[in-house]
MIMI-898235 format. One record per residue (C-alpha): residue in one letter; x, y, z. Coordinates in Angstrom, 2 decimals. Example, Ala and Ser with C-alpha at 12.3 -4.5 7.8 and 13.67 -1.06 7.14 Angstrom:
BEGIN
 marfi       X       Y       Z
     A   12.30   -4.50    7.80
     S   13.67   -1.06    7.14
***
This chain:
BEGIN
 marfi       X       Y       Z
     X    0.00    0.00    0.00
     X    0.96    3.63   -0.97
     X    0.26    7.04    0.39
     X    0.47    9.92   -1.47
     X   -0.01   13.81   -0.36
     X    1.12   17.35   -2.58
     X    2.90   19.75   -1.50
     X    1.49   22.85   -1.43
     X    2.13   26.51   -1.94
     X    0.82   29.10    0.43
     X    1.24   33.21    0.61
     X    2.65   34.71    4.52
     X    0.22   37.86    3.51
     X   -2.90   35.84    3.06
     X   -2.75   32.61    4.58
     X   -6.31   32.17    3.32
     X   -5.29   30.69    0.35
     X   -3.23   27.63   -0.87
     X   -2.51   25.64   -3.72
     X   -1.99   22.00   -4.07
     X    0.41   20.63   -6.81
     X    1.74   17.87   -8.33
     X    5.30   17.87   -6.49
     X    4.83   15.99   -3.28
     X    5.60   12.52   -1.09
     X    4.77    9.44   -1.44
     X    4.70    6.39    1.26
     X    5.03    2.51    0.72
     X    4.27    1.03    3.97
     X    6.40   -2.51    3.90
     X    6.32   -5.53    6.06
     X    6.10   -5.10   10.11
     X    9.31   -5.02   11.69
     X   10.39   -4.81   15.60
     X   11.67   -1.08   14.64
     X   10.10    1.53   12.24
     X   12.73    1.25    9.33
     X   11.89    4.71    6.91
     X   14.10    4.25    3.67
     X   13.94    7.64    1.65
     X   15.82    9.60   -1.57
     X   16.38   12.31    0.63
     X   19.17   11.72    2.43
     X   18.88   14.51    5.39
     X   15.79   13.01    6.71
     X   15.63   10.71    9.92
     X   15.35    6.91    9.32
     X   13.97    5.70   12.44
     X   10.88    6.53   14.69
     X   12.23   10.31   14.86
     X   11.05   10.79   11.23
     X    7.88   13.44   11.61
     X    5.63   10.88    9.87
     X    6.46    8.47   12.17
     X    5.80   11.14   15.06
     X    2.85   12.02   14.40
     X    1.62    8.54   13.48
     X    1.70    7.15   16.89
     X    0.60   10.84   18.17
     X   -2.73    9.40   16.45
     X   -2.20    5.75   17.35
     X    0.71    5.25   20.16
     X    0.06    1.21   19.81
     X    1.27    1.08   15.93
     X    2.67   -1.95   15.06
     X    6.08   -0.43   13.62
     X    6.99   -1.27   10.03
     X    9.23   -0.60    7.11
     X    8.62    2.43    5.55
     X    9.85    3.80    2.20
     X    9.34    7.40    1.56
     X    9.86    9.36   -2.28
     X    9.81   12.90   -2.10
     X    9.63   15.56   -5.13
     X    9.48   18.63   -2.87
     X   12.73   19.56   -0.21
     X   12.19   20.01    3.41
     X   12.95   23.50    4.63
     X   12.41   25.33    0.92
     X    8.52   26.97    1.42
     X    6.75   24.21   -0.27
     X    4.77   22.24    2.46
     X    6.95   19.29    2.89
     X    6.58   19.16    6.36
     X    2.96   19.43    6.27
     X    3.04   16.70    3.95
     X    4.97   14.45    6.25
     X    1.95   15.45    8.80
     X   -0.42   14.37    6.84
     X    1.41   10.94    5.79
     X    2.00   10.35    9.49
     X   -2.00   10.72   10.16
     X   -3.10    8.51    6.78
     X   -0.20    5.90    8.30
     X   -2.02    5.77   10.98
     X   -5.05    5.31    9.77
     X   -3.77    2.77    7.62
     X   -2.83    0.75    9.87
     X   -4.35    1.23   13.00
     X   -7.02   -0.91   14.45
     X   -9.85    1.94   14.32
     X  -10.37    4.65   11.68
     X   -9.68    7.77   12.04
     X  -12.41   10.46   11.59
     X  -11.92   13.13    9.74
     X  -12.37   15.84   12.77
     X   -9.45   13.97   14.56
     X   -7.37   14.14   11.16
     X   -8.10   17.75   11.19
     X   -7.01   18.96   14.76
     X   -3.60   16.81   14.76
     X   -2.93   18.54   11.38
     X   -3.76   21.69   12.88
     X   -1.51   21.24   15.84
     X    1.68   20.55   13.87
     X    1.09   22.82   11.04
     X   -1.79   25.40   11.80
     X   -2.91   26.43    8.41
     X   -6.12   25.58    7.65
     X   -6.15   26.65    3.87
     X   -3.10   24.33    3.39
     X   -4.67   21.83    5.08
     X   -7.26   21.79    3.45
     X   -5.58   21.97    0.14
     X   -3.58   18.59    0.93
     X   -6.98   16.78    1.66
     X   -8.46   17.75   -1.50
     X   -6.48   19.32   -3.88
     X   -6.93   22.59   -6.20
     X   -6.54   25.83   -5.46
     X   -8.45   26.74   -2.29
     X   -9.41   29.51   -0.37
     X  -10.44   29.09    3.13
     X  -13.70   31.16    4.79
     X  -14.25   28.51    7.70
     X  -15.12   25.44    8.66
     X  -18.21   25.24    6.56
     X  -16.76   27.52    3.73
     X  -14.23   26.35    1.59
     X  -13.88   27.43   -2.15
     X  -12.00   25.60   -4.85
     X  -10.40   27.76   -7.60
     X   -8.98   25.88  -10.64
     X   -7.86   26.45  -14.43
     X   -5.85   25.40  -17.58
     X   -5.50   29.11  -18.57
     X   -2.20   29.32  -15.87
     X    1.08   27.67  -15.82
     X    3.72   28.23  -13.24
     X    7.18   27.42  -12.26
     X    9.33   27.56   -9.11
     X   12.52   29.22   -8.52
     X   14.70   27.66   -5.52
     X   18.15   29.80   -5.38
     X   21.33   28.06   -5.20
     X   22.58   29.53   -2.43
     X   19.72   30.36    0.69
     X   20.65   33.26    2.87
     X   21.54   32.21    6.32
     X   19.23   34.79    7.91
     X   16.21   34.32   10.22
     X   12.63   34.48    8.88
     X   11.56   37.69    8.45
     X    8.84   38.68   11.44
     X    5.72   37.91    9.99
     X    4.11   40.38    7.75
     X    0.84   42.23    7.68
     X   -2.22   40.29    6.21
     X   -3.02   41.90    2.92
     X   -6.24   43.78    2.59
     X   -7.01   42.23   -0.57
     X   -9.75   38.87    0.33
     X   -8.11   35.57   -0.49
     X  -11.03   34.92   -2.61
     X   -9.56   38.29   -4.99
     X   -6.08   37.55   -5.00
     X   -6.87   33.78   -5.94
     X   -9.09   35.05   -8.95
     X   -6.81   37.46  -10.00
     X   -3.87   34.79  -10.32
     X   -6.27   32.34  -12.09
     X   -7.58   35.32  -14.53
     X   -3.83   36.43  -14.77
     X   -4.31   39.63  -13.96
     X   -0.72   40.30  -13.34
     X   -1.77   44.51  -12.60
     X   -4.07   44.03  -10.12
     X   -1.46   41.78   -8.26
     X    1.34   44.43   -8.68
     X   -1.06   46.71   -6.91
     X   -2.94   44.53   -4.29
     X   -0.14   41.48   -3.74
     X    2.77   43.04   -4.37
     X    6.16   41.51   -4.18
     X    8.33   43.73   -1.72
     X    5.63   43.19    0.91
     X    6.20   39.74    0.83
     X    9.99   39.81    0.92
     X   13.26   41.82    3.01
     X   16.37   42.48    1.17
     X   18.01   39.95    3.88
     X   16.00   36.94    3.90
     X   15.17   37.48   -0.19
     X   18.14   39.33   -1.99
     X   17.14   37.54   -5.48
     X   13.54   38.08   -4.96
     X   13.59   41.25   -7.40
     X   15.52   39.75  -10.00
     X   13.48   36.44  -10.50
     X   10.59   39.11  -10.73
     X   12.03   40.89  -13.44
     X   12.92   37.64  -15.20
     X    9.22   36.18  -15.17
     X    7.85   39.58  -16.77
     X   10.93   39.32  -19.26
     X    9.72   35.66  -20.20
     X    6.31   36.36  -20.43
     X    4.71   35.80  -16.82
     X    2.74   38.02  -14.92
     X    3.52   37.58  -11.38
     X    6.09   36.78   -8.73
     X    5.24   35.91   -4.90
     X    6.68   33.48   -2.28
     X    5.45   30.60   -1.07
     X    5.35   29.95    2.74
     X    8.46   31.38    4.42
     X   10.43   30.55    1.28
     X   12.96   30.36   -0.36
     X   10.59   29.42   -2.81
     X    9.29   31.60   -5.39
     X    6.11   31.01   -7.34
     X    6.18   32.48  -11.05
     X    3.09   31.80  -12.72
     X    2.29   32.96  -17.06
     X   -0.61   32.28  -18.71
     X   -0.93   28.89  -20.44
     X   -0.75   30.40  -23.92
     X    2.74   31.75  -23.34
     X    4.21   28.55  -24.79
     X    8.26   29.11  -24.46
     X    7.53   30.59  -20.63
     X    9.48   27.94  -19.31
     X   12.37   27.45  -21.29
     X   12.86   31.19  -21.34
     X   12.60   31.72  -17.69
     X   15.36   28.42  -16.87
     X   17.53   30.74  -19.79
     X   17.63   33.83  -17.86
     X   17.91   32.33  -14.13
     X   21.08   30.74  -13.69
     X   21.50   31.35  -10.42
     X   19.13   28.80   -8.56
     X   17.07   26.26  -10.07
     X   13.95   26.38  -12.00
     X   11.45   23.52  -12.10
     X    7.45   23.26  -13.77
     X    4.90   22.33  -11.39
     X    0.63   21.89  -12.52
     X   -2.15   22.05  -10.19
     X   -3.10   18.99   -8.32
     X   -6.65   18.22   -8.60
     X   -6.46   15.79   -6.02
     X   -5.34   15.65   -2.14
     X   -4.27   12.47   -0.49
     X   -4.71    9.72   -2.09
     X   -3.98    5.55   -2.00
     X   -1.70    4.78   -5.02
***
C-alpha cells in the first residue's frame, strides 16, 4: 500500500489561500518489523521513529505496530513548499492505515492543525486545487488550464532568520486567488505586491526572478510559505515561458509544477 499527499504553496500575507500541486511525497508502507525502518531519496531526513511521519503517526495511534517504511519525495524540506505538512499528513493517513480503528476526519483535522496550523493548506492537501479558506463550513475551490507556473529555488539560501511575519493583505483571499487564475498580473502588482512579501536579507534575489518572469512572459512573482521558494506563474498560452525563464535564471534552479486536482490519495 501507498500514500500519497502534494505539497502545497501558500502566501505569509494571506494565509487564506493555498494551492496544491503535483510535487509531493509518497509512502510505501512494507512488512512489520520490531523497529520503524523509513528508507527515503532524501538523504537529510531521519530513518527511524524520529522521522515526523512516524511522530505524528503514533501521536494518532501510540500502539502502531512499527513497520518498514519507504518514503519518495519531489518537494525539499525546509524550501517553502509544504513538505513538512506533507509528512503530517502521511503520518496521520499511516495511521489510519494501519491502526485498528479509523480515524475520523475531525481527529485528522485537529492533529494537522496542531503541527502545522494552516487551515487553507490543510485543506488543500486533503483535496487538492486551489483553495481559499472562509471557515469550517466555507471552503472554495479555484482551478484552471488558462495558468502555468514554475518555481525558482536559489542556489545559495541566505543564512538569515525568517523575516517577522508580515501584515495580512487587505485584498480577500477569494480576490487575489481570482486574480492569479484570470492572470491579472496589474491588479497583483497593486494589491499582492512583491516587496511586501519579501526583506532584502531573507530574499536578496527576490527582485531579480521578478524581473525575469515579466521578461519571459509571466505576470507575477510571490513566495510561497516562508520561502525560499518563489512562485512564477504565465498564462498557459505563453508557450516558451518555461524554457525562457530556466535561460535567464542561472542562479538557482527552476522547475514546472501543474495544479493537483487531487489531495491524499492511495496509489
Amino acid at each position: 500500500m501507498a500514500i500519497w499527499v502534494p505539497g502545497t504553496i501558500t502566501s505569509r500575507i494571506q494565509p487564506d489561500l493555498a494551492l496544491a500541486i503535483d510535487r509531493g511525497v509518497a509512502l510505501e508502507i512494507g512488512q512489520e518489523s520490531f523497529e520503524w525502518q523509513v528508507t527515503s531519496n532524501d538523504p537529510t531526513l531521519p530513518t527511524d521513529q524520529t522521522n515526523l511521519i512516524v511522530s505524528v503517526a503514533e501521536t494518532v495511534d501510540p500502539l502502531l505496530v512499527p513497520h518498514e517504511l519507504t518514503l519518495t519525495t519531489t518537494v525539499r524540506t525546509g524550501m517553502g513548499l509544504g513538505a513538512s505538512l506533507a509528512a503530517t499528513m502521511l503520518g496521520i493517513e499511516l495511521a489510519a492505515a494501519l491502526g485498528d480503528e479509523p480515524v475520523p476526519l475531525s481527529k485528522k483535522l485537529a492533529v494537522a492543525n496542531f503541527f502545522e496550523p494552516n487551515r487553507a493548506a490543510i485543506e488543500a492537501t486533503l483535496y487538492g486545487g486551489c483553495l481559499v479558506y472562509n471557515g469550517p463550513k466555507n471552503v472554495l475551490n479555484f482551478g484552471t488550464e488558462r495558468v502555468q507556473g514554475a518555481i525558482y529555488l536559489p542556489d545559495k539560501v541566505v543564512e538569515t532568520p525568517v523575516p517577522p511575519e508580515p501584515v495580512k493583505s487587505s485584498s480577500s483571499a477569494q480576490a487575489v486567488m481570482n486574480a492569479m487564475m484570470s492572470a491579472d498580473g496589474a491588479w497583483l502588482a497593486t494589491h499582492f505586491p512583491l516587496k511586501e512579501q519579501v526583506t532584502a536579507d531573507y530574499f536578496p534575489h527576490a527582485e531579480m526572478v521578478s524581473r525575469a518572469v515579466r521578461a519571459a512572459g509571466g505576470f507575477t512573482t510571490f513566495v510561497s510559505a516562508n520561502g525560499p521558494a518563489l512562485v512564477c506563474l504565465a498564462e498557459t498560452r505563453v508557450t516558451d515561458f518555461f524554457p525562457k525563464l530556466k535561460r535567464q535564471l542561472t542562479a538557482g534552479s527552476v522547475a514546472p509544477f501543474h495544479l493537483s486536482r487531487k489531495g491524499v490519495a492511495q496509489i
